[in-house]
MMTF fields as JSON, N, C-alpha, C and O atoms, coordinates in Angstrom:
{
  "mmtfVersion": "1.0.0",
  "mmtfProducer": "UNKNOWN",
  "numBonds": 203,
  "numAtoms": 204,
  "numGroups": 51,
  "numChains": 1,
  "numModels": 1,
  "chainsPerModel": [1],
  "groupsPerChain": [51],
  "chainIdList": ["A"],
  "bondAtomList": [4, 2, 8, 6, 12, 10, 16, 14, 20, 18, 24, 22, 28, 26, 32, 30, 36, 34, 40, 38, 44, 42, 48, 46, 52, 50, 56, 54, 60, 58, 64, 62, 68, 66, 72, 70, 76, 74, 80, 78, 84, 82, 88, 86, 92, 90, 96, 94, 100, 98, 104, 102, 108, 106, 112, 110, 116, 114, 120, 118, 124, 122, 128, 126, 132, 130, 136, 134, 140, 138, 144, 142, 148, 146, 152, 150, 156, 154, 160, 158, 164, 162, 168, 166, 172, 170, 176, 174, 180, 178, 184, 182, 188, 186, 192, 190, 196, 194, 200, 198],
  "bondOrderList": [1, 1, 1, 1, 1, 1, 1, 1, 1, 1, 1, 1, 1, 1, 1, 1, 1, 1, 1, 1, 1, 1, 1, 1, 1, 1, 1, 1, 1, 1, 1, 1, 1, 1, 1, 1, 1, 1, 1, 1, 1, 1, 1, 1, 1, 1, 1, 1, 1, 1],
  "groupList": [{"groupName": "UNK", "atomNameList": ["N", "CA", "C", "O"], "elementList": ["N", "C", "C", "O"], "formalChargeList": [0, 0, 0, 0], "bondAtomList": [1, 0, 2, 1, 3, 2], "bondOrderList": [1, 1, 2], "singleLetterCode": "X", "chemCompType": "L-PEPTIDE LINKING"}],
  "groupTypeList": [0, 0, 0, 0, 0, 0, 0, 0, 0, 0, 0, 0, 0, 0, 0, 0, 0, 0, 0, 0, 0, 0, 0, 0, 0, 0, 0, 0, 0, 0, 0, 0, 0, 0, 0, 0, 0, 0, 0, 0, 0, 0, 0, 0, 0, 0, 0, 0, 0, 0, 0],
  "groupIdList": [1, 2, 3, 4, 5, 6, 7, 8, 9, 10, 11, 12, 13, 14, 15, 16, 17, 18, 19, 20, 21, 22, 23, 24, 25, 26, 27, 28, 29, 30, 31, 32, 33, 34, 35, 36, 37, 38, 39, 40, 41, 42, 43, 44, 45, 46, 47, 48, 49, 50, 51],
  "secStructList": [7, 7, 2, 2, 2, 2, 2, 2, 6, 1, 7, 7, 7, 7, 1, 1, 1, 7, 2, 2, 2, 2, 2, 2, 2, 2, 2, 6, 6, 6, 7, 6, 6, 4, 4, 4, 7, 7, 6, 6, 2, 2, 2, 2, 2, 2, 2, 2, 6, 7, 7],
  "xCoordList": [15.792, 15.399, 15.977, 16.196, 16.28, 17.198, 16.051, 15.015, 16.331, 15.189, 14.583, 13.522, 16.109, 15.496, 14.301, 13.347, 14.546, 13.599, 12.507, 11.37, 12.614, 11.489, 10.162, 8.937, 10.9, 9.973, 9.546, 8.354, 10.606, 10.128, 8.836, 8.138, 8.511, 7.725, 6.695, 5.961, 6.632, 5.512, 5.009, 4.144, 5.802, 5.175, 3.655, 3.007, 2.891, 1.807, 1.476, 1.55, 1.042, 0.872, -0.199, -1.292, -0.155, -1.627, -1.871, -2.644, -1.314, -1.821, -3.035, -3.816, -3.423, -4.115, -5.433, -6.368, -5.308, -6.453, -7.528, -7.223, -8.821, -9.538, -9.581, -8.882, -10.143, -10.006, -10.165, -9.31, -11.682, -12.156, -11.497, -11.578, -10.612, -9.521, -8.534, -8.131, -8.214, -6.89, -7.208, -6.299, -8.346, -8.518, -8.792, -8.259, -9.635, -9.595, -7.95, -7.739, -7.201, -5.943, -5.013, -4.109, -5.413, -4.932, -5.423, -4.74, -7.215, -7.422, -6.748, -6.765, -6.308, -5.958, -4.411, -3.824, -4.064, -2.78, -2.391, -1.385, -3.382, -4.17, -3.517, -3.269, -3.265, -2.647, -3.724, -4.938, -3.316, -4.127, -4.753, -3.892, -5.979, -6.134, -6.456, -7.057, -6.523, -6.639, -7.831, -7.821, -9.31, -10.387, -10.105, -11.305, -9.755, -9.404, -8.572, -8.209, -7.99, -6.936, -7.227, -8.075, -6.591, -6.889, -6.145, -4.941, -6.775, -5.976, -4.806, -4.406, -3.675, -2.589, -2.037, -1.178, -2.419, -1.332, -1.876, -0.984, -3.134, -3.243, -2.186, -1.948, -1.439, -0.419, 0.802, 1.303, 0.971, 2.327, 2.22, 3.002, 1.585, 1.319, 1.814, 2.9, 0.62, 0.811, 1.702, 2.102, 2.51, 3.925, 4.77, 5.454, 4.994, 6.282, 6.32, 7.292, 4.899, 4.71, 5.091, 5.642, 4.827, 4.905, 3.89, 2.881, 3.653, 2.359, 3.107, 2.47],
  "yCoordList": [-7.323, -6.483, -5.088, -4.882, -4.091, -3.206, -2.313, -2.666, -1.157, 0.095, 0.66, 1.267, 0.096, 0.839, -0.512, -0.216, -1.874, -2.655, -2.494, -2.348, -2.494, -2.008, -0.672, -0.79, 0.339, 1.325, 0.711, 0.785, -0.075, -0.459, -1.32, -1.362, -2.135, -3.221, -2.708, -3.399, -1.406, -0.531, 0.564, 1.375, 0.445, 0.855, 1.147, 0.15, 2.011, 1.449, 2.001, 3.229, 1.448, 1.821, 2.667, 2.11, 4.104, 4.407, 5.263, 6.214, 5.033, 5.417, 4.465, 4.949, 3.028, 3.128, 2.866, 2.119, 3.633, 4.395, 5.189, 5.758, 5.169, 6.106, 8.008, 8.251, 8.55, 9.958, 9.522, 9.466, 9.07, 8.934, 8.019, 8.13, 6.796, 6.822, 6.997, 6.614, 7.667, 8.725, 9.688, 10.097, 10.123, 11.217, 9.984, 10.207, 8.719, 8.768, 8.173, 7.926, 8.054, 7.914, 8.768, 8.578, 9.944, 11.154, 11.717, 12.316, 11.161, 11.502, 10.773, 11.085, 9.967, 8.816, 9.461, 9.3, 9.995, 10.525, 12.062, 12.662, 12.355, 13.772, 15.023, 16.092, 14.793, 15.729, 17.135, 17.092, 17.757, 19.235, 19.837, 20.231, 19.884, 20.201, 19.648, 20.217, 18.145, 17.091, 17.126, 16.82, 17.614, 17.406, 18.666, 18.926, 19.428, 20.299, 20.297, 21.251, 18.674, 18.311, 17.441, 16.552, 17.762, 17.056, 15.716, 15.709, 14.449, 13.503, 13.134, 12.16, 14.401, 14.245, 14.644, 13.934, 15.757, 16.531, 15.244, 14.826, 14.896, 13.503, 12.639, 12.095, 12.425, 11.038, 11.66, 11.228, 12.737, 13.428, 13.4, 12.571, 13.914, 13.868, 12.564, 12.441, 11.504, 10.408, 9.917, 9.123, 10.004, 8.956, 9.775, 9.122, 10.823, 11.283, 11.901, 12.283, 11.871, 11.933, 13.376, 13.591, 14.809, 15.803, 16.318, 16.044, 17.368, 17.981, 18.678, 19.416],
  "zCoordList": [-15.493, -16.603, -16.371, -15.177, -17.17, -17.107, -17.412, -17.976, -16.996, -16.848, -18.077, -18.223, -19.487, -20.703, -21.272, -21.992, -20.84, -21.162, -20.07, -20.518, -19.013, -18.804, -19.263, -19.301, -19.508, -20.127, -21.333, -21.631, -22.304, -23.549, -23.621, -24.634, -22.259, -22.042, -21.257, -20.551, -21.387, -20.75, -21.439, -21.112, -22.621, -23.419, -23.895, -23.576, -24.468, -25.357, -26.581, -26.533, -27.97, -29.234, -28.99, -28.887, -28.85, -29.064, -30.382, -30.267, -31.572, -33.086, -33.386, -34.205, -32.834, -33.277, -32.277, -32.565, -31.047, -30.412, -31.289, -32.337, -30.751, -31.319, -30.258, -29.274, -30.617, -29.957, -28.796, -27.911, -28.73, -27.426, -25.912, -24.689, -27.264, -26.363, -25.624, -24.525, -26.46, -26.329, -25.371, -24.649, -25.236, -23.978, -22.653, -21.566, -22.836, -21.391, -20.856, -19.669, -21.609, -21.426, -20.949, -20.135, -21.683, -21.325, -19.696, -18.865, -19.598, -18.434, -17.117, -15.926, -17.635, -16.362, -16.0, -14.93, -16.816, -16.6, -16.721, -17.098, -16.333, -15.437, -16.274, -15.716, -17.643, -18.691, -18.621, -18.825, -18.446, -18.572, -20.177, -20.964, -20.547, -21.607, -22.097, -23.009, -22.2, -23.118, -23.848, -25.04, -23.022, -24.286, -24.863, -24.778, -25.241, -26.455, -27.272, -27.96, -27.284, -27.855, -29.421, -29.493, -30.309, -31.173, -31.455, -31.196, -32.013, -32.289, -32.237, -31.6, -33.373, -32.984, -31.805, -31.281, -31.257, -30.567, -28.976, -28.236, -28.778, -28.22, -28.099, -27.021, -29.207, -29.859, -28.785, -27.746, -29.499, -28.773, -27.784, -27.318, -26.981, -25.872, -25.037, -24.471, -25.106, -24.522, -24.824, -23.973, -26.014, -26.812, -26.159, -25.371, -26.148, -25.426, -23.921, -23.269, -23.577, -21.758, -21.521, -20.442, -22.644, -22.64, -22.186, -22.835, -20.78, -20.502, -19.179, -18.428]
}
């Protein structure tokens, strides 16, 4: 498997997370800020691994 299929297959959909998911997601991946985060900026976050 080649590295860009791998990230692709490690992927995860999280639009349709709820908030509360989205933060402990965010917490697991020790993002700074996250409970003052709203829904979207949540999305961004975790979808593009920006923090």
């Amino acid at each position: 498997m080649t590295s860009r299929a791998a990230a692709a297959a490690n992927t995860v959909d999280y639009s349709a997370y709820t908030i509360a998911q989205l933060k402990a997601a965010a917490k697991e991946k020790e993002i700074p800020g996250y409970s003052k985060m709203k829904k979207e900026e949540l999305l961004e976050v975790l979808m593009n691994d920006v923090f």
